[in-house]
LOBA-431558 format. One record per residue (C-alpha): residue number from 1; chain; x, y, z. Coordinates in nm, 2 decimals, m for minus. Each point is the difference from the previous one (the first is absolute). Example, Ala and Ser with C-alpha at 12.3 -4.5 7.8 and 13.67 -1.06 7.14 Angstrom:
LOBA-431558
<nr:1	kette:A	xx:1.23	yy:m0.45	zz:0.78>;
<nr:2	kette:A	xx:0.14	yy:0.34	zz:m0.07>;
***
This chain:
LOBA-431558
<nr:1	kette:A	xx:m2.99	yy:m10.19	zz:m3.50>;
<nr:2	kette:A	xx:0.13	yy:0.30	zz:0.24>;
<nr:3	kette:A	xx:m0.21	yy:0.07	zz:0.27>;
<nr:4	kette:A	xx:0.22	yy:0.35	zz:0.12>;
<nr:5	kette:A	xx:m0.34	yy:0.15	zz:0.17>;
<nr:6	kette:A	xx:m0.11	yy:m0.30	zz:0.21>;
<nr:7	kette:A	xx:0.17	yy:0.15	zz:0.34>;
<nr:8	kette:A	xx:m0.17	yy:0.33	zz:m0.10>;
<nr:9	kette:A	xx:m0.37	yy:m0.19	zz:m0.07>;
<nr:10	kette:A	xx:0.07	yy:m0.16	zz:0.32>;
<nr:11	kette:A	xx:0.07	yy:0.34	zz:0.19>;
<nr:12	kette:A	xx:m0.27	yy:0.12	zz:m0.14>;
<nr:13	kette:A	xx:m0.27	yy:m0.27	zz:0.08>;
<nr:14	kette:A	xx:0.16	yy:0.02	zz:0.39>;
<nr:15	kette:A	xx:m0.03	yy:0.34	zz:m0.04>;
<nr:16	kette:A	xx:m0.34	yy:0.03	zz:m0.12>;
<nr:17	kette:A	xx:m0.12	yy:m0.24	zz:0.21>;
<nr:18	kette:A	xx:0.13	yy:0.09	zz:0.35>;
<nr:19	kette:A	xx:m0.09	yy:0.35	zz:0.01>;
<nr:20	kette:A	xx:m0.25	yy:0.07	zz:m0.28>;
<nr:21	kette:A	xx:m0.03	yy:0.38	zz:m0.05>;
<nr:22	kette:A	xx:m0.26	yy:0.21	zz:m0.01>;
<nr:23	kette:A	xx:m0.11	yy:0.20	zz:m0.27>;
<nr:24	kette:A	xx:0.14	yy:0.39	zz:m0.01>;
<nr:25	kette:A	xx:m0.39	yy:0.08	zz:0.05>;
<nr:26	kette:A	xx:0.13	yy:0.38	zz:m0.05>;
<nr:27	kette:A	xx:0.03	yy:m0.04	zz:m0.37>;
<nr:28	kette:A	xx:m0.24	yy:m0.27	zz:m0.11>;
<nr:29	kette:A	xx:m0.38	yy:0.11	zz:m0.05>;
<nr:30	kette:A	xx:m0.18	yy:m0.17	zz:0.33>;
<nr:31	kette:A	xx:m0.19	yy:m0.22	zz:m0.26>;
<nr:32	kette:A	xx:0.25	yy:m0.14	zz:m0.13>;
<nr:33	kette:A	xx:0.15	yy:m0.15	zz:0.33>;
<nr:34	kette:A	xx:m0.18	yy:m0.33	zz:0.02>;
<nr:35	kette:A	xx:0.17	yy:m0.12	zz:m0.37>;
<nr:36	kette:A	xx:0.32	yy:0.14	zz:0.05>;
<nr:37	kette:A	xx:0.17	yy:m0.32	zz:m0.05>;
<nr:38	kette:A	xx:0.37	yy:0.16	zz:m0.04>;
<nr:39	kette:A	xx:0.11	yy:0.33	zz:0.01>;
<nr:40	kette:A	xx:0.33	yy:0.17	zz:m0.07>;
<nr:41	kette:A	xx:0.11	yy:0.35	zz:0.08>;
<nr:42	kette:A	xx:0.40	yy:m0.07	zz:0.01>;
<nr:43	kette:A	xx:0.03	yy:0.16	zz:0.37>;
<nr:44	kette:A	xx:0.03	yy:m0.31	zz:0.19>;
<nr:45	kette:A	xx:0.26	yy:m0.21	zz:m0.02>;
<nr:46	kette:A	xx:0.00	yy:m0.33	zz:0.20>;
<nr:47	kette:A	xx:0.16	yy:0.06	zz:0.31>;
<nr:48	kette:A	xx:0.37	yy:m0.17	zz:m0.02>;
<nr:49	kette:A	xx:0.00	yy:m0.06	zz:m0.41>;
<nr:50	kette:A	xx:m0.08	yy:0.33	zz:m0.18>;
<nr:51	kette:A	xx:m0.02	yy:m0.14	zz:m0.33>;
<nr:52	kette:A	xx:m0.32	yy:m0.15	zz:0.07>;
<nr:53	kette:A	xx:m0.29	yy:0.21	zz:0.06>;
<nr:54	kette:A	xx:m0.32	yy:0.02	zz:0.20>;
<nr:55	kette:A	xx:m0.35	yy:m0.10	zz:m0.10>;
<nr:56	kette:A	xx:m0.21	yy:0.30	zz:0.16>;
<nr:57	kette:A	xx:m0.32	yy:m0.23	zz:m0.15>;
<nr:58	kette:A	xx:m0.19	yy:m0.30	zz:0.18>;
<nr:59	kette:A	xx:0.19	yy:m0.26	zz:m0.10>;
<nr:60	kette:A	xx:0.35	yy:0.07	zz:0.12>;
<nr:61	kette:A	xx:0.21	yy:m0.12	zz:m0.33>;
<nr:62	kette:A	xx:0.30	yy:0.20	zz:0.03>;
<nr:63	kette:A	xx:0.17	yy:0.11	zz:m0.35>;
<nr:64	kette:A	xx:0.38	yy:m0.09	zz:m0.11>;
<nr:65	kette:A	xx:0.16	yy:0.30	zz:m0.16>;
<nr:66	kette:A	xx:0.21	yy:m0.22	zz:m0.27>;
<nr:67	kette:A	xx:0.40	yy:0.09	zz:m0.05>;
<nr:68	kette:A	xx:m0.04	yy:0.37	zz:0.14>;
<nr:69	kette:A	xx:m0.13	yy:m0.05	zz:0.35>;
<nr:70	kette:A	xx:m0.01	yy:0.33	zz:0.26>;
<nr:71	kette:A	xx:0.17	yy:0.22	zz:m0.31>;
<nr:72	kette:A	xx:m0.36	yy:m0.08	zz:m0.19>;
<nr:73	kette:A	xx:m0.19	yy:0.23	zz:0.25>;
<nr:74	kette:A	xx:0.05	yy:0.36	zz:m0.11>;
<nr:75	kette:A	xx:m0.12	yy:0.34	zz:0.11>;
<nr:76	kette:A	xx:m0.25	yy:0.09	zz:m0.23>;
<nr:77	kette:A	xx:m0.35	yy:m0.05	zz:0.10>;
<nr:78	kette:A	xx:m0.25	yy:m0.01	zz:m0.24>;
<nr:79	kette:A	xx:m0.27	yy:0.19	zz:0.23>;
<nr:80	kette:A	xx:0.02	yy:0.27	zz:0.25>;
<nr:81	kette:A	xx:m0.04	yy:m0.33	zz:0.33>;
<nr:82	kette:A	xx:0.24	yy:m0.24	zz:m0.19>;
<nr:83	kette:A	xx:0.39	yy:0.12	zz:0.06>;
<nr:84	kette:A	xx:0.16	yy:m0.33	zz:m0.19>;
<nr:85	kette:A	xx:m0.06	yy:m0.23	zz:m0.27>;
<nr:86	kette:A	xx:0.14	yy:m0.22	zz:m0.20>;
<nr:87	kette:A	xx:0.24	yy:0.00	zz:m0.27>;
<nr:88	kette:A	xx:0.03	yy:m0.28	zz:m0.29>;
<nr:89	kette:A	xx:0.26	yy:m0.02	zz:m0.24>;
<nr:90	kette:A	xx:0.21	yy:m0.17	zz:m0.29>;
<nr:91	kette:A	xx:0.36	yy:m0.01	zz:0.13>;
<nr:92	kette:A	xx:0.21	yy:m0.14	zz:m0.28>;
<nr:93	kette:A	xx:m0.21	yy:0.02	zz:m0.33>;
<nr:94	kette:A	xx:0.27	yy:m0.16	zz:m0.25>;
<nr:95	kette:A	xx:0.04	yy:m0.32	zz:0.28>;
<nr:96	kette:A	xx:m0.23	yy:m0.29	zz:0.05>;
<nr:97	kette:A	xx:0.03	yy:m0.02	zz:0.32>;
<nr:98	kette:A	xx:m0.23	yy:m0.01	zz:0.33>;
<nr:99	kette:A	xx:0.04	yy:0.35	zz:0.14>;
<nr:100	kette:A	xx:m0.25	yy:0.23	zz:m0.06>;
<nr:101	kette:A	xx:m0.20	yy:0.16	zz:0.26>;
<nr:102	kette:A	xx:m0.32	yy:m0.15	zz:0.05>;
<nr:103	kette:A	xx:m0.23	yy:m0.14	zz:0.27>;
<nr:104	kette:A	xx:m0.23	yy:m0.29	zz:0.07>;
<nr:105	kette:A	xx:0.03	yy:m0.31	zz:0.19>;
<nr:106	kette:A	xx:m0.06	yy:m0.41	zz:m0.16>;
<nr:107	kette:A	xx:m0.07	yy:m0.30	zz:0.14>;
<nr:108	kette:A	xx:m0.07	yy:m0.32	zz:m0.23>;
<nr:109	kette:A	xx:m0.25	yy:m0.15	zz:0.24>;
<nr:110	kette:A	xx:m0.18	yy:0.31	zz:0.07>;
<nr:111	kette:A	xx:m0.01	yy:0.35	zz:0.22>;
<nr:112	kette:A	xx:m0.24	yy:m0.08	zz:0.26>;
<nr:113	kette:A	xx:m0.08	yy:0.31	zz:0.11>;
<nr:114	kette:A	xx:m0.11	yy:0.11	zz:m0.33>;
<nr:115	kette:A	xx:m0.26	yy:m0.25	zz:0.06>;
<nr:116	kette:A	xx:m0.26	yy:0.27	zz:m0.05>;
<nr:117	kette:A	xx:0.04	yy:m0.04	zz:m0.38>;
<nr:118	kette:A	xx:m0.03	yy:m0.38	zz:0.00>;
<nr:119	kette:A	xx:m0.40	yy:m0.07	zz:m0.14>;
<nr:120	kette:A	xx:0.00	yy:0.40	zz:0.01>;
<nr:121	kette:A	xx:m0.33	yy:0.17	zz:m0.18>;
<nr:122	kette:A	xx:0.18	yy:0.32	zz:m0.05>;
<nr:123	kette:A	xx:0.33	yy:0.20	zz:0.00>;
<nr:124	kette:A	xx:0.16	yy:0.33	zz:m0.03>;
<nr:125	kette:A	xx:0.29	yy:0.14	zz:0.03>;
<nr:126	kette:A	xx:0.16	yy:0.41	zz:0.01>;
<nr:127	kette:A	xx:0.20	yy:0.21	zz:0.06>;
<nr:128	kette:A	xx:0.27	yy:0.27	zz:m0.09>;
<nr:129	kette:A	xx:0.25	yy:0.00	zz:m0.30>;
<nr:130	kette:A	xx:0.25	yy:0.23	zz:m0.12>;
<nr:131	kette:A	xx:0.24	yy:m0.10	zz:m0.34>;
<nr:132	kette:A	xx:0.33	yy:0.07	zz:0.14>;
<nr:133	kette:A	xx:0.23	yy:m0.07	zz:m0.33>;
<nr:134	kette:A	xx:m0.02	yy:m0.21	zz:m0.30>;
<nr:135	kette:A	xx:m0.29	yy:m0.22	zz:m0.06>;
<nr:136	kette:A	xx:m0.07	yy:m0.20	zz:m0.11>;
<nr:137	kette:A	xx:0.38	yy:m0.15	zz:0.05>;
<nr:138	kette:A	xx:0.29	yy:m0.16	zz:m0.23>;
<nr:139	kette:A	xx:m0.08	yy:m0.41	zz:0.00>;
<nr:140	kette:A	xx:0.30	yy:m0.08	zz:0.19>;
<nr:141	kette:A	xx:m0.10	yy:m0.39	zz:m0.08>;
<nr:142	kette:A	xx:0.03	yy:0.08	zz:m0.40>;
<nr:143	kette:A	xx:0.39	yy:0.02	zz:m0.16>;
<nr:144	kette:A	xx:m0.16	yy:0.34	zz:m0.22>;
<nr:145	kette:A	xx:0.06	yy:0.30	zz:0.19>;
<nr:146	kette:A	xx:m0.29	yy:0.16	zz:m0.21>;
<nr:147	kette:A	xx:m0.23	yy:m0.28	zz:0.15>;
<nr:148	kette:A	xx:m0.28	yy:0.17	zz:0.27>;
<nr:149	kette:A	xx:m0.21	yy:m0.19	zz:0.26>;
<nr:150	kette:A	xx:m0.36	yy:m0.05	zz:m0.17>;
<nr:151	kette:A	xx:m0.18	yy:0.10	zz:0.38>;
<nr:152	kette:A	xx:0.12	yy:0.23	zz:0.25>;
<nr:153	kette:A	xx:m0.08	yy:m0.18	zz:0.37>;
<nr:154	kette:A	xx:m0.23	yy:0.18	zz:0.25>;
<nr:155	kette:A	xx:m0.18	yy:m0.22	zz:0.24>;
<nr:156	kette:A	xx:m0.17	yy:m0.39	zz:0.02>;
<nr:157	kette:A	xx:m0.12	yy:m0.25	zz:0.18>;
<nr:158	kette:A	xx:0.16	yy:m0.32	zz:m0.10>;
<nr:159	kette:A	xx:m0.24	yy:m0.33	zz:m0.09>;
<nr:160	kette:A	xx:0.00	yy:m0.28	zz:0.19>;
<nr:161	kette:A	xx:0.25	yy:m0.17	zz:m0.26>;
<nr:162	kette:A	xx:0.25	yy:0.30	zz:m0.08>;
<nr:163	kette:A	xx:0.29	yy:m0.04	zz:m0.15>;
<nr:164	kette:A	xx:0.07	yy:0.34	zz:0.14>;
<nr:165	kette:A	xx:m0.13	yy:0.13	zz:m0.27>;
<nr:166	kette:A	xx:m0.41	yy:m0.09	zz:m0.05>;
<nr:167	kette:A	xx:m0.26	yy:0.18	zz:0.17>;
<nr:168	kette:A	xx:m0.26	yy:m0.01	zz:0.15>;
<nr:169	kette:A	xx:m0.11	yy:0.42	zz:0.00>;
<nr:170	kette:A	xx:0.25	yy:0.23	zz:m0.13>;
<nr:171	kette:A	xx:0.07	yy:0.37	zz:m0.06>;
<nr:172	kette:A	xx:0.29	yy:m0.01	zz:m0.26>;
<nr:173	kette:A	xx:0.13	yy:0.20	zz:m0.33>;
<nr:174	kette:A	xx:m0.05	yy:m0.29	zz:m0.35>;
<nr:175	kette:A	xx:0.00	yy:0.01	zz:m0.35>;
<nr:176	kette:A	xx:m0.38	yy:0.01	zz:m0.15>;
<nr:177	kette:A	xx:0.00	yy:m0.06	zz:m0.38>;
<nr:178	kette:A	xx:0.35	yy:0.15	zz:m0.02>;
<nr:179	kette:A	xx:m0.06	yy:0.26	zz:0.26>;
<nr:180	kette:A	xx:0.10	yy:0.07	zz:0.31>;
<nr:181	kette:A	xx:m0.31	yy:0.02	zz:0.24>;
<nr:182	kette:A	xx:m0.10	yy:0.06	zz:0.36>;
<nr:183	kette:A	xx:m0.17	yy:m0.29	zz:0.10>;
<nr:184	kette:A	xx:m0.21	yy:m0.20	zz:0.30>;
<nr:185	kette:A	xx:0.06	yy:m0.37	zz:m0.10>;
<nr:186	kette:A	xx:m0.08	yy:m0.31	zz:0.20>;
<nr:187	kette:A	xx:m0.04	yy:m0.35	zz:m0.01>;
<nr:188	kette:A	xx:m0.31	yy:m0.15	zz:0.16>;
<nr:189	kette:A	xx:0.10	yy:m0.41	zz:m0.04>;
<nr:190	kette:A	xx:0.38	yy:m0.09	zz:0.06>;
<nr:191	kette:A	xx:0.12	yy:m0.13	zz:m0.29>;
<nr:192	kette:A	xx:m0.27	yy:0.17	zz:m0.19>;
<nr:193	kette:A	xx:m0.04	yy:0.31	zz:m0.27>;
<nr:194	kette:A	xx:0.05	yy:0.33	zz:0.10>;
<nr:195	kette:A	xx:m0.28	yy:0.32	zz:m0.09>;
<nr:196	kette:A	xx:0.19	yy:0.34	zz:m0.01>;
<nr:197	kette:A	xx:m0.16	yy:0.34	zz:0.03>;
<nr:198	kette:A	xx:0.21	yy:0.24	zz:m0.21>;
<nr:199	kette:A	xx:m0.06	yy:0.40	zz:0.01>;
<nr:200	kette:A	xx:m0.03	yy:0.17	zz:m0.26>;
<nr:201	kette:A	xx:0.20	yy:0.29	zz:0.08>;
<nr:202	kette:A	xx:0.41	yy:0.01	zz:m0.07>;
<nr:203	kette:A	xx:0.16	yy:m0.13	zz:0.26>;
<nr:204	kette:A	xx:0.25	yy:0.27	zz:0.01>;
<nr:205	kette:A	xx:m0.26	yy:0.26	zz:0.09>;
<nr:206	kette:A	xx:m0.16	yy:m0.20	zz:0.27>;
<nr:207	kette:A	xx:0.36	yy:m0.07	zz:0.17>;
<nr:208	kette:A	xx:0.20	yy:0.33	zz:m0.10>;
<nr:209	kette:A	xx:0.34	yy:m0.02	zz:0.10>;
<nr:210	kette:A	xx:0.09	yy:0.16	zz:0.33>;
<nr:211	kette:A	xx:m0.39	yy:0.04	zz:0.10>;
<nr:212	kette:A	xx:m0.15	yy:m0.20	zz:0.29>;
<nr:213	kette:A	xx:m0.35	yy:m0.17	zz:m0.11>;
<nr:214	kette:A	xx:m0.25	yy:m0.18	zz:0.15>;
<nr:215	kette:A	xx:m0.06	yy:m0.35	zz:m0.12>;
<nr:216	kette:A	xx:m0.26	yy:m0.24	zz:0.06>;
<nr:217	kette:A	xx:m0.13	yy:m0.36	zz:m0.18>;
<nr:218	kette:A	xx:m0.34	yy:m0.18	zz:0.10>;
<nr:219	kette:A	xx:m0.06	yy:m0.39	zz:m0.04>;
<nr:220	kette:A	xx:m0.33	yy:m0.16	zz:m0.01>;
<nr:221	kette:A	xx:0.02	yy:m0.34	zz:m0.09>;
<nr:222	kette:A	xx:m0.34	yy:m0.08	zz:0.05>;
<nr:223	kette:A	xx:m0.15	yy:0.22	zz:m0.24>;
<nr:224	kette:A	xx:0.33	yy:0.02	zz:m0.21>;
<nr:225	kette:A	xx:0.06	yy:0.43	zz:0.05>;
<nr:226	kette:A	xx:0.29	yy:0.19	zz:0.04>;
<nr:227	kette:A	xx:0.07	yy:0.36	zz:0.03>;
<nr:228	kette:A	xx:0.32	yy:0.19	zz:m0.02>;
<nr:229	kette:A	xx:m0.06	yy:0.39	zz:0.17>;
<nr:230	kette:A	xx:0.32	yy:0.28	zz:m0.02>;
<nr:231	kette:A	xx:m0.05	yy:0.27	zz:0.27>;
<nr:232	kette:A	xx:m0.32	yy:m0.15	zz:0.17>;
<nr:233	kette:A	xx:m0.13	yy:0.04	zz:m0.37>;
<nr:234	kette:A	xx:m0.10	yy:m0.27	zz:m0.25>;
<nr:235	kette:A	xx:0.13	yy:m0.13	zz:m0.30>;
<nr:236	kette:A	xx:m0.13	yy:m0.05	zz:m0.29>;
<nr:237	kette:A	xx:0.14	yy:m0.29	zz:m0.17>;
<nr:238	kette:A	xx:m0.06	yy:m0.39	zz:m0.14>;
<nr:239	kette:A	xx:m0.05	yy:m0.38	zz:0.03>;
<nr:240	kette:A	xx:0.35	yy:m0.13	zz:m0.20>;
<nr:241	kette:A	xx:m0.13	yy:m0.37	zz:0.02>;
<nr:242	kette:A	xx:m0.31	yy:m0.10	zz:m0.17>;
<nr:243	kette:A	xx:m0.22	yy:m0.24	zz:0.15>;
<nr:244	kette:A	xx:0.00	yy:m0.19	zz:0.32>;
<nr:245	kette:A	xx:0.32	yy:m0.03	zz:0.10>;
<nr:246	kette:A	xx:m0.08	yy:0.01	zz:0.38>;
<nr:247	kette:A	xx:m0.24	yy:m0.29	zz:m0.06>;
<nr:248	kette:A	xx:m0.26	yy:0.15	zz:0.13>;
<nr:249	kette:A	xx:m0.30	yy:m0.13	zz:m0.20>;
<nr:250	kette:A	xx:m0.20	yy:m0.30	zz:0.17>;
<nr:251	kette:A	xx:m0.04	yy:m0.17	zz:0.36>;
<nr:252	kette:A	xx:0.19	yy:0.03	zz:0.26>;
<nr:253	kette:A	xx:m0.09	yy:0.36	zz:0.12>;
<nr:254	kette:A	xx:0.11	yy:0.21	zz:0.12>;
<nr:255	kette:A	xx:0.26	yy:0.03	zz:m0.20>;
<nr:256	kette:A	xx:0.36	yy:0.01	zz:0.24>;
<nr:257	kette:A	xx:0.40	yy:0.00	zz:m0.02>;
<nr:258	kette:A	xx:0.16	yy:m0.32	zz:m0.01>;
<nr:259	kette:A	xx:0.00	yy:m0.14	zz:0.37>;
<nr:260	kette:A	xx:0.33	yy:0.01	zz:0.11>;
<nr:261	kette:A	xx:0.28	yy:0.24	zz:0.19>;
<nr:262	kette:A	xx:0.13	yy:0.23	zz:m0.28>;
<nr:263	kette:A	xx:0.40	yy:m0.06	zz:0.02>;
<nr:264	kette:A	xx:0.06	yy:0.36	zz:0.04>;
<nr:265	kette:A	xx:0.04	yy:0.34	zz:m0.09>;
<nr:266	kette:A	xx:0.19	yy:0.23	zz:m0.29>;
<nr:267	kette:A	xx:0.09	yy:0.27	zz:0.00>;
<nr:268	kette:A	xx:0.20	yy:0.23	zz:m0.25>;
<nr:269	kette:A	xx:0.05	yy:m0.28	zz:m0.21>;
<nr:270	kette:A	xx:m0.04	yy:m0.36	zz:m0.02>;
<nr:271	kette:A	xx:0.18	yy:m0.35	zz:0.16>;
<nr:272	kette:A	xx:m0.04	yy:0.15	zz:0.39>;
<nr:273	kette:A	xx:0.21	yy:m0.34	zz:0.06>;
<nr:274	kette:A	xx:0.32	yy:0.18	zz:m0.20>;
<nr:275	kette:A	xx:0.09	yy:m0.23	zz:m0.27>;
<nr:276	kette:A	xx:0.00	yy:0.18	zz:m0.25>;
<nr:277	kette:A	xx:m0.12	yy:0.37	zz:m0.06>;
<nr:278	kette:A	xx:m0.27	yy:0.07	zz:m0.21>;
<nr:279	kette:A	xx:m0.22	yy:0.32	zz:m0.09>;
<nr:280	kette:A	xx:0.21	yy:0.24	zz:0.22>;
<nr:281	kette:A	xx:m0.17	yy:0.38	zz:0.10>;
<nr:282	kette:A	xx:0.18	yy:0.31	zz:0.08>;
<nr:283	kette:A	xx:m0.23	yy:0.17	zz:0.22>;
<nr:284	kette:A	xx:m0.13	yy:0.02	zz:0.35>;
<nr:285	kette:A	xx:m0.28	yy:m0.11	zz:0.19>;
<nr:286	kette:A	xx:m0.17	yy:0.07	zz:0.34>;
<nr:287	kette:A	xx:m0.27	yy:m0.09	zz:0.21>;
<nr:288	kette:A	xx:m0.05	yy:m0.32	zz:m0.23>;
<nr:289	kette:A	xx:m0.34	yy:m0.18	zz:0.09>;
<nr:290	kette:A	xx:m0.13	yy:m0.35	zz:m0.07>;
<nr:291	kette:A	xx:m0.39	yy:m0.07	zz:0.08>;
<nr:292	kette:A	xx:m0.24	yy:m0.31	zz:m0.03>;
<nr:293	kette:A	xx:m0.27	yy:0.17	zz:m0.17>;
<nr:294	kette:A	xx:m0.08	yy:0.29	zz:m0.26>;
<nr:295	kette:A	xx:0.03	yy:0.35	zz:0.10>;
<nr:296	kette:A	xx:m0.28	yy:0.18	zz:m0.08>;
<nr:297	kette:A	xx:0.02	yy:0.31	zz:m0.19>;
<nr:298	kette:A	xx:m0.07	yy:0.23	zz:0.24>;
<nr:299	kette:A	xx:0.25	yy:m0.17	zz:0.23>;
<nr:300	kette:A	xx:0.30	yy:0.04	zz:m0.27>;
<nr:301	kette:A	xx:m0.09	yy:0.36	zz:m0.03>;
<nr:302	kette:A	xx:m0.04	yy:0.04	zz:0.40>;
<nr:303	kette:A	xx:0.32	yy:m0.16	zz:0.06>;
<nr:304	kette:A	xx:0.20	yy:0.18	zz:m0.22>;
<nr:305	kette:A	xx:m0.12	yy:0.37	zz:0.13>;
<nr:306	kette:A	xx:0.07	yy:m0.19	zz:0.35>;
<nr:307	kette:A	xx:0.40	yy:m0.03	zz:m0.04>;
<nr:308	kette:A	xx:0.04	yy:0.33	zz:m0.27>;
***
C-alpha cells in the first residue's frame, strides 16, 4: 500500500508536539477552551512547510492541506475576525485519480495527540461552510460520467481502526432512504454499527450555494444523543438506525468510545492518507473545531454570535 502522507503525519506530530499552539481565545467562546482538542482557522501555516497548518487548539495536531497546499488558503473569511479559510475541491472529475483538494492527516497506529477522543464520553465538532461549486461531485472512481458521490465530505474524526474512511464522530453530506441528508454520524465501538442523525430539512436550503453557515454536530455516547444545529439553531431531524447500534444497553457504564488513538482526521472528503478519493466537497471551511465533549446549546448559539 502507498503511504505518500507519512513525511507529512510525521511533520505534523513534530510539529504538534514541539510547539503546541494555543487556542485563538479571540474567537472561541471562553467555555469552550478547556475541550478544544483541535482547532482550525487556515491562518497559520507551519513555519517552513505552508501546506500544513496550525492547530490553534490544546492538542497541537497540525493539519495537511492534501494536493493544494499554500494555494488552499484563500481570502474570504467567513466572519468579520477570520481573513482566510479554506478551500476544497474536485480537480479532475472525469479522472480517478488522487488529486482533489482535501485535508486531514492518517496514521495506522494511531494520532496521539488526538488522544482526548480515545475512551472519550462526548464529542462535537463546528464550524463554518460555504458550497463553492457542484456537490455533491461526479464519482471520479465509476467509468459513468452520470455517476455522483452518494455523500458530500465535511468533517470527522477517524476510529481507532480507519481505513481512512470510518468514523468515529462525523459532520458529513449521505444518502438517507434515497435522499441526500445533513447528518451527525458516529461510531461508538471500532469495528462497530454506526447511529446517524438526519435533518429533516433539504439539504440544499440548509447549505445554499455561495452562503457561509454555521455548522455544528454533538456526540454523546453514553446516553446515545446527537444534535445537528445550523446558525447556533437546532435541527429538527431523526434516528436512521433502529435499535442499539452503539451497544449501549447493559453493564459496563458508562458507556465510552472505543479506547484507542483515533488514526486521524478528514476533512472535505474521505482517505486523509490519499489513496484513493472518495466523497469530494466543493466548498470552504474556516475556524474548523474538534472537542471532547457535547456543546451545550447555549454554547452553539454563543459561539456562533461570537465569530458573526
Amino acid at each position: 500500500m502507498r503511504r505518500p502522507l507519512v513525511l507529512g503525519v510525521a511533520l505534523a506530530f513534530c510539529a504538534g508536539l514541539a510547539a503546541p499552539a494555543q487556542a485563538t481565545f479571540g474567537t472561541v467562546l471562553p467555555t469552550l477552551h478547556r475541550n478544544l482538542v483541535a482547532y482550525y482557522d487556515f491562518e497559520h501555516p507551519v513555519r517552513g512547510n505552508a501546506a500544513l497548518e496550525q492547530d490553534r487548539g490544546r492538542s497541537g495536531t497540525a493539519l495537511s492541506l492534501i494536493n493544494g497546499g499554500a494555494a488552499m488558503r484563500v481570502r474570504d473569511g467567513a466572519f468579520r475576525r477570520s481573513r482566510t479559510s479554506l478551500q476544497l475541491k474536485q480537480i479532475n472529475p472525469a479522472t480517478a485519480g488522487n488529486d482533489d483538494w482535501k485535508a486531514g492527516l492518517y496514521s495506522e497506529t494511531g494520532v496521539p495527540t488526538l488522544r482526548p477522543f480515545n475512551g472519550a464520553r462526548q464529542a462535537s465538532i463546528m464550524g463554518w461552510v460555504k458550497m463553492t461549486g457542484q456537490n455533491p461531485a461526479p464519482n471520479s472512481n465509476s467509468a459513468n460520467p452520470d455517476d455522483l458521490y452518494g455523500a458530500i465530505g465535511l468533517a470527522g474524526v477517524l476510529s481507532g481502526d480507519s481505513n481512512g474512511h470510518a468514523v468515529r464522530a462525523l459532520l458529513e453530506l449521505i444518502q438517507v432512504d434515497g435522499e441526500l441528508k445533513l447528518v451527525a454520524l458516529a461510531r461508538r465501538v471500532d469495528g462497530g454499527d454506526s447511529q446517524t442523525f438526519a435533518a429533516a430539512e433539504d439539504w440544499k436550503k440548509l447549505l445554499p450555494d455561495g452562503e457561509w453557515v454555521f455548522l455544528a454536530a454533538t456526540f454523546d455516547f453514553d446516553t446515545g444523543s446527537m444534535a445537528l444545529y445550523r446558525n447556533g439553531k437546532p435541527l429538527t431531524g431523526r434516528y436512521v438506525v433502529a435499535g442499539d447500534p452503539w451497544k449501549l444497553e447493559g453493564e459496563p457504564e458508562p458507556d465510552l468510545a472505543s479506547a484507542t488513538d483515533p488514526r486521524g482526521i478528514k476533512i472535505g472528503g474521505s482517505y486523509p492518507q490519499n489513496t484513493r478519493e472518495g466523497n469530494a466537497c466543493n466548498c470552504r471551511m474556516d475556524s474548523l473545531m474538534f472537542l471532547d465533549r457535547a456543546v451545550r446549546p447555549w454554547e452553539v448559539a454563543a459561539q456562533h454570535r461570537f465569530t458573526r
